[in-house]
mmCIF file of the N, C-alpha and C atoms, coordinates in Angstrom:
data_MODEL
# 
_entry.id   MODEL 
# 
loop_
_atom_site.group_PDB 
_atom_site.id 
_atom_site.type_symbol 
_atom_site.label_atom_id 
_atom_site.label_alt_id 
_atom_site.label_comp_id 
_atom_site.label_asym_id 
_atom_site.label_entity_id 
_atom_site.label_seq_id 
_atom_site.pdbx_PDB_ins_code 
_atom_site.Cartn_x 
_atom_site.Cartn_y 
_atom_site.Cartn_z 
_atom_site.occupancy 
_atom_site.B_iso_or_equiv 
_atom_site.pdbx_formal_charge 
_atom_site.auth_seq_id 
_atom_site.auth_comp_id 
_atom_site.auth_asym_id 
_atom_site.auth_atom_id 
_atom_site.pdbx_PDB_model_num 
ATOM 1   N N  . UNK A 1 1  ? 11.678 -173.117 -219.525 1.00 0.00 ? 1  UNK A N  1 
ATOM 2   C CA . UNK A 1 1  ? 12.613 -172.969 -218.447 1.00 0.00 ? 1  UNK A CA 1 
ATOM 3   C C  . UNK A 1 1  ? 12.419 -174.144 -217.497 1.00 0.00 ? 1  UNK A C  1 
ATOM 4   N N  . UNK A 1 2  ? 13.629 -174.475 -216.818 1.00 0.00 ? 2  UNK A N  1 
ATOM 5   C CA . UNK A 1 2  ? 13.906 -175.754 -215.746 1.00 0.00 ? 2  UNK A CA 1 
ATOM 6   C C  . UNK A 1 2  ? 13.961 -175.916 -214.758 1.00 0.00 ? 2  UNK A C  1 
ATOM 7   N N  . UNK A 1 3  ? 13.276 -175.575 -213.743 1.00 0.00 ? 3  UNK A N  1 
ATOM 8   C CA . UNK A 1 3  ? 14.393 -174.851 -212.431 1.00 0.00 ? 3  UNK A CA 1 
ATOM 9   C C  . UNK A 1 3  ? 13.830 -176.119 -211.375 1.00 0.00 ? 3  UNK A C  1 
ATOM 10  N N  . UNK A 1 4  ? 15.163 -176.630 -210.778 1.00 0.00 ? 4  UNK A N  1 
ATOM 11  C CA . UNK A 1 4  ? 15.397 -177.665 -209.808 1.00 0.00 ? 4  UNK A CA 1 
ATOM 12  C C  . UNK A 1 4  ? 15.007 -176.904 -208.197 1.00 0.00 ? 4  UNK A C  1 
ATOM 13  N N  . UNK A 1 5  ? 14.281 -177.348 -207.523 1.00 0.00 ? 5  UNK A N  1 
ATOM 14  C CA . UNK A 1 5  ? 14.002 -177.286 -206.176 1.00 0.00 ? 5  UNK A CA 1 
ATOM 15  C C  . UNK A 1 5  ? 14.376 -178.001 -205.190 1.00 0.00 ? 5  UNK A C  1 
ATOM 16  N N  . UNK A 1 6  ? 14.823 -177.923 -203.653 1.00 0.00 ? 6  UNK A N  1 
ATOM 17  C CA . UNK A 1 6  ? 14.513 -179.105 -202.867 1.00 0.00 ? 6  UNK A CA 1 
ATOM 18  C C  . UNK A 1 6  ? 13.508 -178.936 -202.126 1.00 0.00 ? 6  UNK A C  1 
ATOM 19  N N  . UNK A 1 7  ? 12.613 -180.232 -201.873 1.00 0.00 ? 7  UNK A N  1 
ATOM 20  C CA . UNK A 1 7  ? 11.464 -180.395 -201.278 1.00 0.00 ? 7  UNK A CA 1 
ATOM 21  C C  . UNK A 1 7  ? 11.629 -181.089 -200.069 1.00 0.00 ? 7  UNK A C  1 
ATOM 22  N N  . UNK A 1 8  ? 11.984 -179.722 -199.148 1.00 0.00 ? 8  UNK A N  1 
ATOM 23  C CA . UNK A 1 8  ? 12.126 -180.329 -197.649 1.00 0.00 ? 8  UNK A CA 1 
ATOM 24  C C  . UNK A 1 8  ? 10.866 -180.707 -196.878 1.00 0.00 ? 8  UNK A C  1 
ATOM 25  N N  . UNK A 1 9  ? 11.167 -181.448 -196.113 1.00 0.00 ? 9  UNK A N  1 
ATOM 26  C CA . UNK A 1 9  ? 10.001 -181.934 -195.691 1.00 0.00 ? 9  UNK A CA 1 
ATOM 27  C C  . UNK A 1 9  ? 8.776  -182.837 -195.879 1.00 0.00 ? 9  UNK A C  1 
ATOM 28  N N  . UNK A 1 10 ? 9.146  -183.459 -197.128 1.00 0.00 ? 10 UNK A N  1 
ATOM 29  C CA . UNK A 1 10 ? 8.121  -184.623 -197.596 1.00 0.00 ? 10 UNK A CA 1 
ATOM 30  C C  . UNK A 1 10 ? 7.790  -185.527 -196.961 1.00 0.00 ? 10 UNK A C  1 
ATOM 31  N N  . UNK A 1 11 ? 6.437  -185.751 -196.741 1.00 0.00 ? 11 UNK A N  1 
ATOM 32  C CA . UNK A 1 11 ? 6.093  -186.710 -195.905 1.00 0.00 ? 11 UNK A CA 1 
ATOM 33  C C  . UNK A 1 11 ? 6.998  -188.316 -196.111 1.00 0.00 ? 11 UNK A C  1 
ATOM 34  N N  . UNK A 1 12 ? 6.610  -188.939 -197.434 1.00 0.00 ? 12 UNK A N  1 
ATOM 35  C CA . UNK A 1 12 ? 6.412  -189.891 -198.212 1.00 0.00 ? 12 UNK A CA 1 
ATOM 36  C C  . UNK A 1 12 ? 6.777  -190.564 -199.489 1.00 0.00 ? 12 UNK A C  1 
ATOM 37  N N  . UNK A 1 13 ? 6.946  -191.841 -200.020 1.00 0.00 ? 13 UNK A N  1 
ATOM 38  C CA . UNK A 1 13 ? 6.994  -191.680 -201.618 1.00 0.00 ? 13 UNK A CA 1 
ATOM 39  C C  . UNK A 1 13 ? 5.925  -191.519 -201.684 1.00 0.00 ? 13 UNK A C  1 
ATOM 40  N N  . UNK A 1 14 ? 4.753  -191.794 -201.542 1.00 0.00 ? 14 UNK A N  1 
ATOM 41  C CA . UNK A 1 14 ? 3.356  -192.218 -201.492 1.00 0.00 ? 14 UNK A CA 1 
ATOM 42  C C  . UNK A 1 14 ? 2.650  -190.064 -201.691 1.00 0.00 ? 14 UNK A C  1 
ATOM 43  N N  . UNK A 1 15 ? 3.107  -189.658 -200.449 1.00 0.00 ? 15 UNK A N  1 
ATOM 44  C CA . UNK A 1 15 ? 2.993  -188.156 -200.747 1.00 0.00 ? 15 UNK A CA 1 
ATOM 45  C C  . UNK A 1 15 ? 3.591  -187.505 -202.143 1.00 0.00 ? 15 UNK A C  1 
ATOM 46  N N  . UNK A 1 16 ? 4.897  -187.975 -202.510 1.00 0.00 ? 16 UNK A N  1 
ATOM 47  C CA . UNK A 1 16 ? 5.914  -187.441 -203.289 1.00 0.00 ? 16 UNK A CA 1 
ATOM 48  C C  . UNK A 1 16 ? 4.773  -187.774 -204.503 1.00 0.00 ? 16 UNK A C  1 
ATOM 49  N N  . UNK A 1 17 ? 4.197  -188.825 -204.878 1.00 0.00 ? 17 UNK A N  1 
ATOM 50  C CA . UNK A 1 17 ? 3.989  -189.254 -206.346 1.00 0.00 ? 17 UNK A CA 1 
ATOM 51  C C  . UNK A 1 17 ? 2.393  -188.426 -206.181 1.00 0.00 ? 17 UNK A C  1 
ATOM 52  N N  . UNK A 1 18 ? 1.599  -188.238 -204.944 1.00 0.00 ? 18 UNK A N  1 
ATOM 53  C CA . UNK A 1 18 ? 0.405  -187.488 -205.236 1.00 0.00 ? 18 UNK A CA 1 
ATOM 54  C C  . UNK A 1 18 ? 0.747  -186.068 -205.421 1.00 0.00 ? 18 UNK A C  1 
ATOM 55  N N  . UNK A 1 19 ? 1.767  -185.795 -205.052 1.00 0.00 ? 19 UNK A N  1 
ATOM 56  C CA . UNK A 1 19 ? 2.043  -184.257 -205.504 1.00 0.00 ? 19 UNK A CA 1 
ATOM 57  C C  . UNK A 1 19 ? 2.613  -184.023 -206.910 1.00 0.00 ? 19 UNK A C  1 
ATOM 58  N N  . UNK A 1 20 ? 3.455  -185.209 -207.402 1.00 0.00 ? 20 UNK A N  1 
ATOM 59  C CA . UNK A 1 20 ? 4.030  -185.138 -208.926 1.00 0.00 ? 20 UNK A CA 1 
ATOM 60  C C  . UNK A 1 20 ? 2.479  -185.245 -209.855 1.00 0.00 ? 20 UNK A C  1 
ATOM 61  N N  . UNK A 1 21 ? 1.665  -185.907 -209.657 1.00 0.00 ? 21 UNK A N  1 
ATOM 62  C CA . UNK A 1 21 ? 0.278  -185.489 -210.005 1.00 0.00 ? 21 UNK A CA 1 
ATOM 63  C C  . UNK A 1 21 ? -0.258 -184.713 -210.020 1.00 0.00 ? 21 UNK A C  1 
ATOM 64  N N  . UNK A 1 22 ? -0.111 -183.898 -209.108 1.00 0.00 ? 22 UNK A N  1 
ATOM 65  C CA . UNK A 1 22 ? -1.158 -182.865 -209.012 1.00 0.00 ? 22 UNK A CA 1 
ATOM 66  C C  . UNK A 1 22 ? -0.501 -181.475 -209.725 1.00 0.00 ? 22 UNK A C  1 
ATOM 67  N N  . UNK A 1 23 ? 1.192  -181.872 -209.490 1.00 0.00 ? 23 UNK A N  1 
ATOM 68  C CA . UNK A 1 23 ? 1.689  -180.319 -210.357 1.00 0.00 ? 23 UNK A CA 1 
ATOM 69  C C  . UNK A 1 23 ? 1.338  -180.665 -212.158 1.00 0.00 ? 23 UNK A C  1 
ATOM 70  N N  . UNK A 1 24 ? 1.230  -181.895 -212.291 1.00 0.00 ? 24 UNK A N  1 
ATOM 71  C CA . UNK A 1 24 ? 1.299  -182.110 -213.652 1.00 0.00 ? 24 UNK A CA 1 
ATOM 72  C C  . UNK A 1 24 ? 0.038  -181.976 -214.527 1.00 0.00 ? 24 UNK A C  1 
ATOM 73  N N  . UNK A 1 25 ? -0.804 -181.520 -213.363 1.00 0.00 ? 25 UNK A N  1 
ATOM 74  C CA . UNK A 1 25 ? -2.362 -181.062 -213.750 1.00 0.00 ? 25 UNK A CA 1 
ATOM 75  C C  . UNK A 1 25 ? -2.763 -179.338 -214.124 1.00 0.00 ? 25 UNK A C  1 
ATOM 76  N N  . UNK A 1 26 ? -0.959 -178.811 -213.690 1.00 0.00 ? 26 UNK A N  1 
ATOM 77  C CA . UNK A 1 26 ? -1.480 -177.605 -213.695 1.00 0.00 ? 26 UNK A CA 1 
ATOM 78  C C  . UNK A 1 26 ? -1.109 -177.337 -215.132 1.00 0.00 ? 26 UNK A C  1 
ATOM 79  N N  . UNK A 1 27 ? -1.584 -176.709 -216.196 1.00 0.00 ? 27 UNK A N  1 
ATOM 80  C CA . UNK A 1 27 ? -1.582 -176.246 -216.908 1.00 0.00 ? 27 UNK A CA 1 
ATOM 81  C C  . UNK A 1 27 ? 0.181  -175.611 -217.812 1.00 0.00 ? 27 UNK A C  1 
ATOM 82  N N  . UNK A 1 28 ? -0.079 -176.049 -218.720 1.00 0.00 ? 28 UNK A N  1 
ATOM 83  C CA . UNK A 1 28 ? 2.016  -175.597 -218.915 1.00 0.00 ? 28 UNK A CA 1 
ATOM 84  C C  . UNK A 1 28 ? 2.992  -176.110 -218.070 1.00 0.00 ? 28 UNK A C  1 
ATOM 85  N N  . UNK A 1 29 ? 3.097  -177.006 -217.643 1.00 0.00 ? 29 UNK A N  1 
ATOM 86  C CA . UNK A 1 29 ? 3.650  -177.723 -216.545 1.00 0.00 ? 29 UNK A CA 1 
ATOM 87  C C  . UNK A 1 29 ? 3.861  -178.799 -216.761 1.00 0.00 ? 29 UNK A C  1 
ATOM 88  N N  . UNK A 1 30 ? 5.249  -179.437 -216.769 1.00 0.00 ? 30 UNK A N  1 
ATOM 89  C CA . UNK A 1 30 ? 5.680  -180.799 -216.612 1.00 0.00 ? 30 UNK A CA 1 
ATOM 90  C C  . UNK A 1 30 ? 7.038  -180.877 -215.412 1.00 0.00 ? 30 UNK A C  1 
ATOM 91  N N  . UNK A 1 31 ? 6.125  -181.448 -214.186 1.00 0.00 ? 31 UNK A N  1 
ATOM 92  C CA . UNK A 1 31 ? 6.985  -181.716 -213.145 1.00 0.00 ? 31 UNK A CA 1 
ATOM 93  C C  . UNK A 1 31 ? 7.374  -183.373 -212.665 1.00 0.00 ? 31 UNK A C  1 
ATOM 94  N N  . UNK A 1 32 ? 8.300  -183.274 -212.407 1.00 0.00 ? 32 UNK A N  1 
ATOM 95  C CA . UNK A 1 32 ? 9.190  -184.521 -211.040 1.00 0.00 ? 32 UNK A CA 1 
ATOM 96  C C  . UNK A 1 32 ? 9.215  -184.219 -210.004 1.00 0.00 ? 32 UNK A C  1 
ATOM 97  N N  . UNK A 1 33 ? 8.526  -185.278 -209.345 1.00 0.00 ? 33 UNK A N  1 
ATOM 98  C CA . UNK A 1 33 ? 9.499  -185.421 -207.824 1.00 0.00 ? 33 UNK A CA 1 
ATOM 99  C C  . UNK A 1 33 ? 9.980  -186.770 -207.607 1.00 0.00 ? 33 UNK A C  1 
ATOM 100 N N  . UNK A 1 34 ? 11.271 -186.312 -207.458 1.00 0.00 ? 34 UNK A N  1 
ATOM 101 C CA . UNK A 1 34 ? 12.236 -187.265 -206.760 1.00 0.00 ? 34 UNK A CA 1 
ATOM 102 C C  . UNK A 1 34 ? 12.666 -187.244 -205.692 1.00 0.00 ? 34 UNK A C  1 
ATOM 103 N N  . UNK A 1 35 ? 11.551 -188.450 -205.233 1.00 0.00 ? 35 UNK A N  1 
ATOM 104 C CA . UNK A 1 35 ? 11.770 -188.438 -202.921 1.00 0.00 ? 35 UNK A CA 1 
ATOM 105 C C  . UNK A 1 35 ? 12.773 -188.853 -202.579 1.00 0.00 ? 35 UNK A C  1 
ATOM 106 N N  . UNK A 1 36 ? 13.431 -189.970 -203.101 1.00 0.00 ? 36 UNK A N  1 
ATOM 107 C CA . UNK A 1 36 ? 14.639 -190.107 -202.469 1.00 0.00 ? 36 UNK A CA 1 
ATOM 108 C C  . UNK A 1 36 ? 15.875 -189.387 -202.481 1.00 0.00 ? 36 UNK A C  1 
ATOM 109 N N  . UNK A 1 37 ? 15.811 -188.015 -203.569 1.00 0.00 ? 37 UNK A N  1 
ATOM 110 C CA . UNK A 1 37 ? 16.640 -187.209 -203.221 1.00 0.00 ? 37 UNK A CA 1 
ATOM 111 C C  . UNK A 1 37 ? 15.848 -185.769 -202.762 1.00 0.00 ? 37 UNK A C  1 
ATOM 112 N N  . UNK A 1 38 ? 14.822 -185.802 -202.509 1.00 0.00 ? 38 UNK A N  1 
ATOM 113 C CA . UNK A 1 38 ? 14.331 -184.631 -201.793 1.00 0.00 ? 38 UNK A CA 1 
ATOM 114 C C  . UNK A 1 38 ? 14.643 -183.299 -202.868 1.00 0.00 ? 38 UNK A C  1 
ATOM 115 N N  . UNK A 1 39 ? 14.195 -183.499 -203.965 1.00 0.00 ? 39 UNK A N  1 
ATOM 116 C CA . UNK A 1 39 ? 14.048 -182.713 -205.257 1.00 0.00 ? 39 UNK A CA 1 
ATOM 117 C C  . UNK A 1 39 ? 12.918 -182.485 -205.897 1.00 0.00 ? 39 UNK A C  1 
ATOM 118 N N  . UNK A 1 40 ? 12.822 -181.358 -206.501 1.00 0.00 ? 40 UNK A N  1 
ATOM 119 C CA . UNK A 1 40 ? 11.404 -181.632 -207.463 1.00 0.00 ? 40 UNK A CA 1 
ATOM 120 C C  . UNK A 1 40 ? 11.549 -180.838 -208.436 1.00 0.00 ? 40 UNK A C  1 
ATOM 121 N N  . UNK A 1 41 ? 11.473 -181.035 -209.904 1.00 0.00 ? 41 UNK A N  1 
ATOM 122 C CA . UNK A 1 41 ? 11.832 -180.415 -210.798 1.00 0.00 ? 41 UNK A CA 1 
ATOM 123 C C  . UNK A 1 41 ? 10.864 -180.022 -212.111 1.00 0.00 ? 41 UNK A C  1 
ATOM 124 N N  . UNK A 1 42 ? 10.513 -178.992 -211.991 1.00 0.00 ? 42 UNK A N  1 
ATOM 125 C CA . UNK A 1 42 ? 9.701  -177.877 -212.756 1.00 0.00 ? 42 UNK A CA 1 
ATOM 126 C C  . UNK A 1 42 ? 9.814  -177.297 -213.852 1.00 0.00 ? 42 UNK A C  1 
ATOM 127 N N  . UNK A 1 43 ? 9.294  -177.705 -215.144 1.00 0.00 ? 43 UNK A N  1 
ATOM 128 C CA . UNK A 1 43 ? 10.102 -177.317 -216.577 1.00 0.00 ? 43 UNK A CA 1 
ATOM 129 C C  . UNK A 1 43 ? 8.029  -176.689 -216.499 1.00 0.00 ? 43 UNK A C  1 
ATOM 130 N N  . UNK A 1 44 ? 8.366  -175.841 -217.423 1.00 0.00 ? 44 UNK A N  1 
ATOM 131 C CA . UNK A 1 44 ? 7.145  -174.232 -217.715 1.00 0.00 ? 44 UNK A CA 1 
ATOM 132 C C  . UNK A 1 44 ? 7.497  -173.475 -218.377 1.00 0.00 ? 44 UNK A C  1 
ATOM 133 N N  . UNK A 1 45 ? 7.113  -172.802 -219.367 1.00 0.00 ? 45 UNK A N  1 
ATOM 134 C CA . UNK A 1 45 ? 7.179  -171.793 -220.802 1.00 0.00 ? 45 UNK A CA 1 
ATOM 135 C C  . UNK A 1 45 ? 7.815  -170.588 -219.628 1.00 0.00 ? 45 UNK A C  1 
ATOM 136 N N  . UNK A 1 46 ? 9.487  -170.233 -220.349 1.00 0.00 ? 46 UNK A N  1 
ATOM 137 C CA . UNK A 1 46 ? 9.738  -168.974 -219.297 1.00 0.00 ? 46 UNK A CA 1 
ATOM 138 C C  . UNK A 1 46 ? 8.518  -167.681 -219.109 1.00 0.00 ? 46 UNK A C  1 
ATOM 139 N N  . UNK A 1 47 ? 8.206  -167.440 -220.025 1.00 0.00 ? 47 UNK A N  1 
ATOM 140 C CA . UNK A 1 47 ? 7.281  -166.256 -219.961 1.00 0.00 ? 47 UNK A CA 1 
ATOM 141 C C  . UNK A 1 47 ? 6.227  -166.131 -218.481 1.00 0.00 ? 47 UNK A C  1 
ATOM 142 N N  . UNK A 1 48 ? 5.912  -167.408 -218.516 1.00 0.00 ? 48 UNK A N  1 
ATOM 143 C CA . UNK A 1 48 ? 4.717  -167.880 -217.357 1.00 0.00 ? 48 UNK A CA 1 
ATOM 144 C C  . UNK A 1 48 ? 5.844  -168.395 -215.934 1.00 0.00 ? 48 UNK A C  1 
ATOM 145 N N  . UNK A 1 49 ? 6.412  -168.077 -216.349 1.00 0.00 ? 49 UNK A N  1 
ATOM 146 C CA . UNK A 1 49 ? 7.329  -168.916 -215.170 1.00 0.00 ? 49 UNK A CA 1 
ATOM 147 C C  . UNK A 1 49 ? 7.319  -169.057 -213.609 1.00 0.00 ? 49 UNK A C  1 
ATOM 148 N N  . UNK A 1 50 ? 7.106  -167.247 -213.128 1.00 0.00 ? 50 UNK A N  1 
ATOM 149 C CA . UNK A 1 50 ? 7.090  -166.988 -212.380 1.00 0.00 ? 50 UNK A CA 1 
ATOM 150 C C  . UNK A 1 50 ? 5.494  -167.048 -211.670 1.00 0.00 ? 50 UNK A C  1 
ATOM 151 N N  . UNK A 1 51 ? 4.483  -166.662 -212.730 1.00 0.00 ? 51 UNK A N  1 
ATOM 152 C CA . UNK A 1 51 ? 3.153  -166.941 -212.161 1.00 0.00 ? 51 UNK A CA 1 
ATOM 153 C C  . UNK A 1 51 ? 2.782  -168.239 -211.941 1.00 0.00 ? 51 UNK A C  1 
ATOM 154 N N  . UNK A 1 52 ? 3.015  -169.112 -212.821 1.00 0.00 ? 52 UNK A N  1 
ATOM 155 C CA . UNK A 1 52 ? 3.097  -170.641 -212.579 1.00 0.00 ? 52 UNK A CA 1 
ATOM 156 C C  . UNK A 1 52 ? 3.868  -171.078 -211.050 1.00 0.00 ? 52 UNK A C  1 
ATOM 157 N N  . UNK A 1 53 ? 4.702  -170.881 -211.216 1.00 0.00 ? 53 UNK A N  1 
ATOM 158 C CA . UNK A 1 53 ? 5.018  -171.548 -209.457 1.00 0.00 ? 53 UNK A CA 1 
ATOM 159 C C  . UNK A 1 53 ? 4.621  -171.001 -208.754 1.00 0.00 ? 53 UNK A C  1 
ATOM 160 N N  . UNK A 1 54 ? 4.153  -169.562 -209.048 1.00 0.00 ? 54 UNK A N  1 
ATOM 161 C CA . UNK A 1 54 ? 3.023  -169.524 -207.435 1.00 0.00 ? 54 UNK A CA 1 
ATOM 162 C C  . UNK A 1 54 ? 1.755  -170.319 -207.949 1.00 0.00 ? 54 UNK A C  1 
ATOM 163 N N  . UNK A 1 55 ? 1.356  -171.091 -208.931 1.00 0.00 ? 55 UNK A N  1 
ATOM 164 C CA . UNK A 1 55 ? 0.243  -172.028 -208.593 1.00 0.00 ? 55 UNK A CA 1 
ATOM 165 C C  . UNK A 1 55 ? 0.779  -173.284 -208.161 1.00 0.00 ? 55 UNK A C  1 
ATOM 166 N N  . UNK A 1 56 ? 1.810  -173.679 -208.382 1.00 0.00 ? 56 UNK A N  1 
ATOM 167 C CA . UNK A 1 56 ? 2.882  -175.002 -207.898 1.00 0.00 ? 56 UNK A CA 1 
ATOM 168 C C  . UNK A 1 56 ? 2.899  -174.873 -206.565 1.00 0.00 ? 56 UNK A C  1 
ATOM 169 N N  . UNK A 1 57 ? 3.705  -173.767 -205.865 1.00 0.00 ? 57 UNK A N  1 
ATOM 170 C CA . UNK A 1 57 ? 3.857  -173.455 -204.925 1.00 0.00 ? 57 UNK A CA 1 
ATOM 171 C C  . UNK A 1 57 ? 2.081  -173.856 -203.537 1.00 0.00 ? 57 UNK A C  1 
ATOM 172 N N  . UNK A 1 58 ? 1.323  -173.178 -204.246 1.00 0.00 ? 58 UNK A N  1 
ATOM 173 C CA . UNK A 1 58 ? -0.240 -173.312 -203.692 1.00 0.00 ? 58 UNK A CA 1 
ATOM 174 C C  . UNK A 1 58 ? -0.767 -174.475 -203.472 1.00 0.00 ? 58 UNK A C  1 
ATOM 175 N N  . UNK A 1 59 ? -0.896 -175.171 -205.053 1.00 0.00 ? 59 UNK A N  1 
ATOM 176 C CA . UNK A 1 59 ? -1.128 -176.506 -205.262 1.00 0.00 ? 59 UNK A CA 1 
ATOM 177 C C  . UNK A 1 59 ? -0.192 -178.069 -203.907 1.00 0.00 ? 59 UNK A C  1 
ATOM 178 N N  . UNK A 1 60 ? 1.100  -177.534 -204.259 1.00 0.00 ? 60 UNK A N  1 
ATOM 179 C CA . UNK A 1 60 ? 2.226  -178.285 -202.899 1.00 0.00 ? 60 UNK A CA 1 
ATOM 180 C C  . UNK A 1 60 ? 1.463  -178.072 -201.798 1.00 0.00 ? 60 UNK A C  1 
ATOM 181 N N  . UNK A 1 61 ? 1.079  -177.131 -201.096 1.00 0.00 ? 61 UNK A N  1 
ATOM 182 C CA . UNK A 1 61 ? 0.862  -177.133 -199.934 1.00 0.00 ? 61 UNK A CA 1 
ATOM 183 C C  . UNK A 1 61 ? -0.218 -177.487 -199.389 1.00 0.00 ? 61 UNK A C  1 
ATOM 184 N N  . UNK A 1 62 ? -1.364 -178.118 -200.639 1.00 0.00 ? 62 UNK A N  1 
ATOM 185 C CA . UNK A 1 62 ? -2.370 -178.485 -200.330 1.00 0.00 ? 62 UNK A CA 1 
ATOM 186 C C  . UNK A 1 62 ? -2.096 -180.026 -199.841 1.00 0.00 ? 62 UNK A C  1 
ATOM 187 N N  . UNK A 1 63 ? -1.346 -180.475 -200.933 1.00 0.00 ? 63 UNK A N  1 
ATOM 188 C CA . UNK A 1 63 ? -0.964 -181.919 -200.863 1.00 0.00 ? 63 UNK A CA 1 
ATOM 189 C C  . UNK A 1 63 ? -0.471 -182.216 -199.778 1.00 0.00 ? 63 UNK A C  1 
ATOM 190 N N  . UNK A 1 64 ? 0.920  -181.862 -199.172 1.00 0.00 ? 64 UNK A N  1 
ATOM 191 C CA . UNK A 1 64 ? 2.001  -181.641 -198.670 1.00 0.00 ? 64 UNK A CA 1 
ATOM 192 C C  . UNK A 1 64 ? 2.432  -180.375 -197.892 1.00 0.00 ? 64 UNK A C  1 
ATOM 193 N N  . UNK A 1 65 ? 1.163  -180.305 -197.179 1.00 0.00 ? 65 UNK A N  1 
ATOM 194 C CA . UNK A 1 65 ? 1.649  -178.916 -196.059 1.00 0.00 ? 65 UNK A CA 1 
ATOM 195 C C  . UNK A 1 65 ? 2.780  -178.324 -195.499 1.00 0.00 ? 65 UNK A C  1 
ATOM 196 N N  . UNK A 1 66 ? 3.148  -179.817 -195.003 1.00 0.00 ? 66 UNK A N  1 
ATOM 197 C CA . UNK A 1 66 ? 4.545  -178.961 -194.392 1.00 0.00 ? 66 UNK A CA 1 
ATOM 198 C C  . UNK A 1 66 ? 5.782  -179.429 -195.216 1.00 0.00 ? 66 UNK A C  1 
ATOM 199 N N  . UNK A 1 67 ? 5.653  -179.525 -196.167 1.00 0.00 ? 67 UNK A N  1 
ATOM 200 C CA . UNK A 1 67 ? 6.547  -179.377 -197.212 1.00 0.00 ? 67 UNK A CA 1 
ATOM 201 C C  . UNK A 1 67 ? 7.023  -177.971 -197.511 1.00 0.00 ? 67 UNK A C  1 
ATOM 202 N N  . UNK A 1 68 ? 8.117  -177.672 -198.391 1.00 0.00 ? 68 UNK A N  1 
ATOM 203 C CA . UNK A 1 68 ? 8.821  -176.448 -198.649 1.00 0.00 ? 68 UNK A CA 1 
ATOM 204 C C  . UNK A 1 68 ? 9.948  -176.732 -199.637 1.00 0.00 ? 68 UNK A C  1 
ATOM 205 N N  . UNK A 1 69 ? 9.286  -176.046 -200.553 1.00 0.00 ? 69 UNK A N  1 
ATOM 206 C CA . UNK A 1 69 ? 10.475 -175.574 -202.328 1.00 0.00 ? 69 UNK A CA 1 
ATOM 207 C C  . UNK A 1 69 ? 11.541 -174.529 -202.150 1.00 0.00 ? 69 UNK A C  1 
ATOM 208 N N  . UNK A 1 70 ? 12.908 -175.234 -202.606 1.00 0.00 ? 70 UNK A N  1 
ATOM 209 C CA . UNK A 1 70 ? 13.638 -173.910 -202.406 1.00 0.00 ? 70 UNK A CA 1 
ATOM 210 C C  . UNK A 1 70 ? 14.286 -174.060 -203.330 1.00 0.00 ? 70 UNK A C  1 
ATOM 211 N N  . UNK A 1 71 ? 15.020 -173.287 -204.575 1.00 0.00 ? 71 UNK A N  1 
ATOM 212 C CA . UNK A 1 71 ? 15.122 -173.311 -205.503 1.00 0.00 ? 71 UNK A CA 1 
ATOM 213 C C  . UNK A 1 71 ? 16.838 -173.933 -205.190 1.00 0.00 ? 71 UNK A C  1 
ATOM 214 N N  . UNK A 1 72 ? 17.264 -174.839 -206.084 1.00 0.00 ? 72 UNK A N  1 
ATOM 215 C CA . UNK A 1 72 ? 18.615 -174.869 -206.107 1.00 0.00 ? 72 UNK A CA 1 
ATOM 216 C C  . UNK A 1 72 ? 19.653 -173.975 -206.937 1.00 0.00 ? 72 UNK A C  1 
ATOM 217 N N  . UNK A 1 73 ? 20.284 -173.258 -206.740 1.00 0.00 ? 73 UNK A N  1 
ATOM 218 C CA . UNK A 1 73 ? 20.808 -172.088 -207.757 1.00 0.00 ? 73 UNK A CA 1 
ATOM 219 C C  . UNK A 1 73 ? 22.423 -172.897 -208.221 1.00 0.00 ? 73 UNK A C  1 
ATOM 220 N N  . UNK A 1 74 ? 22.797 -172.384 -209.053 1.00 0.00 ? 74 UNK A N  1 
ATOM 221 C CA . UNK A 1 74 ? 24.064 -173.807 -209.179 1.00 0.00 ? 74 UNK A CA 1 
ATOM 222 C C  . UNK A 1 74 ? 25.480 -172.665 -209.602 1.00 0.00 ? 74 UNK A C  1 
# 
């Protein structure tokens, strides 16, 4: 599964690319962030889907505190 976010509040590109690192460390996980459109995009085995972004979710806010994911629904 794919699911597109916007990532309000990013500090940085410099922030943007230490956080595309750090989601890509988590386990079942292959993420983007794209700062100049204030996106970040999350592909993860549906099954895990939902437990996985609450480690995404955790992981972001370490990096990027006052950052915030909100899912884009289309």
């Amino acid at each position: 599964m794919t699911k597109m976010y916007e990532a309000e509040d990013l500090c940085c590109g410099v922030c943007a690319q230490r956080l595309e690192v750090a989601l890509n460390k988590i386990p079942d996980v292959e993420a983007k962030v794209f700062f100049a459109l204030g996106k970040v995009k999350i592909t993860a085995p549906d099954e895990k889907f939902d437990e996985i972004f609450k480690e995404v979710k955790r992981v972001a806010k370490i990096i990027e505190p006052d950052a915030k994911l909100k899912e884009i629904r289309s």
